[in-house]
N, C-alpha and C positions, 0 to 999 in steps of 0.2 A: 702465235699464229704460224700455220707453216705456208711457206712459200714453193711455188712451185721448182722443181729442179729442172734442169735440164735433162731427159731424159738420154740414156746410157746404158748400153749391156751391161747385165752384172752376171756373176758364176754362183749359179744355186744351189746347196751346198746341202746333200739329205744323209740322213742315218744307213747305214748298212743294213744289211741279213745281218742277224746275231751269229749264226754257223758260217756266214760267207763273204767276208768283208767286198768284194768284187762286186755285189749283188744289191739293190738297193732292196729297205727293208720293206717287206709286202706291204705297209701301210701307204705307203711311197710309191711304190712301183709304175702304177699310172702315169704319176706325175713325171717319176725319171723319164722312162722313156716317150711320153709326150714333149718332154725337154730338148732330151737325142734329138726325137725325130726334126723338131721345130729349128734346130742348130744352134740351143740355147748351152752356155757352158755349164756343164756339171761335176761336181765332185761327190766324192763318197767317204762319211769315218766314222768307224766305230765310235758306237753311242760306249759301248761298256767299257771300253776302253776310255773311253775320257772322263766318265763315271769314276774309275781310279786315277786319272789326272794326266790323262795322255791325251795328245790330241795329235792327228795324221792323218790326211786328205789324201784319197787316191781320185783322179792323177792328183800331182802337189798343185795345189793354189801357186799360181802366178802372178810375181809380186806387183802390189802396186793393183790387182784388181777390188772391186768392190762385191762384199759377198752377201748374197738372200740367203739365209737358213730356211729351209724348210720341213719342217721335224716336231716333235716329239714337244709338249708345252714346260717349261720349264722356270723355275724361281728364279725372281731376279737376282738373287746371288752366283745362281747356277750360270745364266745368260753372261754377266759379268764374265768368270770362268770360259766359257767358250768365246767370247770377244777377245778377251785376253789371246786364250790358244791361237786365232786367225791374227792376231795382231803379232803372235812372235813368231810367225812365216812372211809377215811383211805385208797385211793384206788388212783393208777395214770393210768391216761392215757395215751396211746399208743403215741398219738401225744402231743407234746406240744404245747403250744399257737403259741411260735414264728415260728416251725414247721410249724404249719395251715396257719397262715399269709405270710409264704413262699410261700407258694402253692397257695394259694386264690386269693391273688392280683397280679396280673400282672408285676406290678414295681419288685416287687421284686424278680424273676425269671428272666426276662428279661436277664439280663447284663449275666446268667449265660448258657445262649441258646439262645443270640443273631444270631450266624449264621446257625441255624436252622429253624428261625421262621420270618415272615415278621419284616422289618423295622418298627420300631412305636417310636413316639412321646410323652410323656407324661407332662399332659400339668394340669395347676388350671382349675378352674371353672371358672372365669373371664379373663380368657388369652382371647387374640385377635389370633383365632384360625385361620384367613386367614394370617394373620402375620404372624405366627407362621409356616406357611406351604407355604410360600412367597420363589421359587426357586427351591422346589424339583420337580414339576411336575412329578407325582404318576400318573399311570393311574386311581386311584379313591380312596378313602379314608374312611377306615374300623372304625367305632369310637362306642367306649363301653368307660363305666367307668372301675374301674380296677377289675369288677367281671363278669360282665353282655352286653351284647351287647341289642339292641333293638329289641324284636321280634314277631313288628307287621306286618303287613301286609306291610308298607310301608320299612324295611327291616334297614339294620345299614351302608348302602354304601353311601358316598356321592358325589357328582361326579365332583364336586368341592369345593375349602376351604370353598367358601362361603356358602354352605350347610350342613356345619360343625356344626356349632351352633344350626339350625335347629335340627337338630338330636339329641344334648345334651338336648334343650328343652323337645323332646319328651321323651326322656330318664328318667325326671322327672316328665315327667305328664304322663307316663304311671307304672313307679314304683317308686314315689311319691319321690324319689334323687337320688342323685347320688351317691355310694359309691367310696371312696375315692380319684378319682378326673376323668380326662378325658382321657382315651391313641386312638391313632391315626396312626393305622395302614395303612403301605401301601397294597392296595389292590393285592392280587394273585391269576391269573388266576388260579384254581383248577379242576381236571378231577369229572366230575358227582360222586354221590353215592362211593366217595374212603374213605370219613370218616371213621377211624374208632378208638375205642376208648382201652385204654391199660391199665392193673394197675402195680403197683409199688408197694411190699409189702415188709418191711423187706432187702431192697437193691437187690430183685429180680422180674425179667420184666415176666407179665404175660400177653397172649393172651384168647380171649373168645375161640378160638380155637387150645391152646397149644403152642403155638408159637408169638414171638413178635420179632419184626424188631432189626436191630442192634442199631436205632433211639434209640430205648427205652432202650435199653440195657447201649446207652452212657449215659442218663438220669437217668437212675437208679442211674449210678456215679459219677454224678454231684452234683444233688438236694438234699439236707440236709431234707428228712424228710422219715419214716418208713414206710408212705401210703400214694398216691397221683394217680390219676388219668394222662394219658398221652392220647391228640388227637391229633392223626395225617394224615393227606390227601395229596394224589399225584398231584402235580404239573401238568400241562399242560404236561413237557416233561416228566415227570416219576417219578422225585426224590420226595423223601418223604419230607414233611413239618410238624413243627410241631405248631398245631393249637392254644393248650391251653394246660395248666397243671389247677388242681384243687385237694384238698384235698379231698383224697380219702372216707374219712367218710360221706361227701356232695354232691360227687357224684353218678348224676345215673349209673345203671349199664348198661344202653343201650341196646343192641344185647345180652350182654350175659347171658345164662340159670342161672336159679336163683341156680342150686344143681353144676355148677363150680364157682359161684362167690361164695358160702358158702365152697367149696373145698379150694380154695387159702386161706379164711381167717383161715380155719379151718386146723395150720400148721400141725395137726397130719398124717392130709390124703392126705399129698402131698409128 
């Protein structure tokens, strides 16, 4: 269960321009200087460079602060590695590894919002996945690995077991594997355009629009980690589901304005 923290500036830490380490990287941009402007502290370090195993924050992290990543989604092996790097300038971060890995993969969330969220299966990569799915008759069958769902044109439904497999294939030949193995959701009829997506900061549920469901609110006191992203969308009859959790430093901010997503992280101004 997480408990709420005392809320505390922290220094948020984004990828560079590939060509211009000074520069935050355009996926970011908004967000750095929404940061600036707000008189949130920021850093900047190459992703490529830590890629090969370097890690350098302009300006330097100042020691003894606590750091937000916000950046580029990345393996919990990888995540590890960059904690590491902030840890041998004297600095910790916000979230811990095991924290991120809570949030990021599926499995692991799972058991703790089971009766929240569709039924799902999580299965290897070599499982015999019409097997595997041999007696539930699902009206269709949702399949991601435990980060990512597929999302081309041909979509992550499959409309029966045997199409199952099919899908994991795609899975890897359009994002080259598969992270950490296969989960096999049952599929839920869902009301059009009712996504919508929530954050979780510090053991408190934030809406893009000031308000967030009591969904997110039980979530808040559930989930063991200090920032994490919450989707959730309405059901056919009404009630709310919930979609996906993700760690909050990796995800997008979707619908909401970039000067309230810098408000919530920025605990002085809330």
């Amino acid at each position: 269960m997480t408990k709420v923290q005392a809320a505390h500036p922290v220094q948020l830490l984004f990828p560079s321009d590939p060509f211009n380490k000074r520069l935050a990287d355009e996926a970011y941009g908004e967000e750095y200087a929404a940061a600036r402007a707000a008189g949130v502290a920021c850093s900047l370090f190459s992703f490529e460079d830590f890629e090969t195993g370097q890690f350098r924050a302009l300006p330097a992290l100042s020691a003894g602060v606590e750091v937000l990543y916000r950046g580029w989604m990345l393996s919990p092996d990888r995540y590890v590695r960059l904690h590491q790097g902030i840890a041998g300038v004297g600095c910790a971060m916000l979230t811990s590894p095991a924290q991120y890995r809570h949030c990021h993969y599926l499995p692991e969330w799972y058991a703790l919002c089971e009766e929240f969220t569709p039924e799902t299966v999580v299965l290897a990569r070599d499982a015999d996945f019409a097997a595997a799915m041999e007696g539930r008759n699902w009206p269709a069958y949702f399949v991601k690995d435990y980060v990512k769902s597929l999302t081309t044109q041909r979509g992550s439904v499959a409309a029966t077991p045997h199409e199952i497999g099919e899908l994991v294939g795609l899975i890897e030949r359009y994002r080259g594997a598969l992270e950490g193995g296969v989960c096999i959701r049952k599929f839920e009829q869902l009301q059009a355009d009712s996504e919508e997506r929530y954050f979780v900061l510090r053991g408190q549920a934030f809406g893009r629009e000031g308000i967030a469901p009591a969904l997110v609110h039980e979530l808040a006191r559930r989930i063991d980690s200090p920032f994490f992203s919450v989707d959730v969308a309405a059901s056919s009859e009404g009630t709310l589901r919930l979609i996906e959790l993700g760690d909050g430093q990796v995800s997008d901010r979707k619908q909401w304005q970039v000067e309230r997503f810098m408000a919530m992280l920025d605990g002085r101004r809330l």
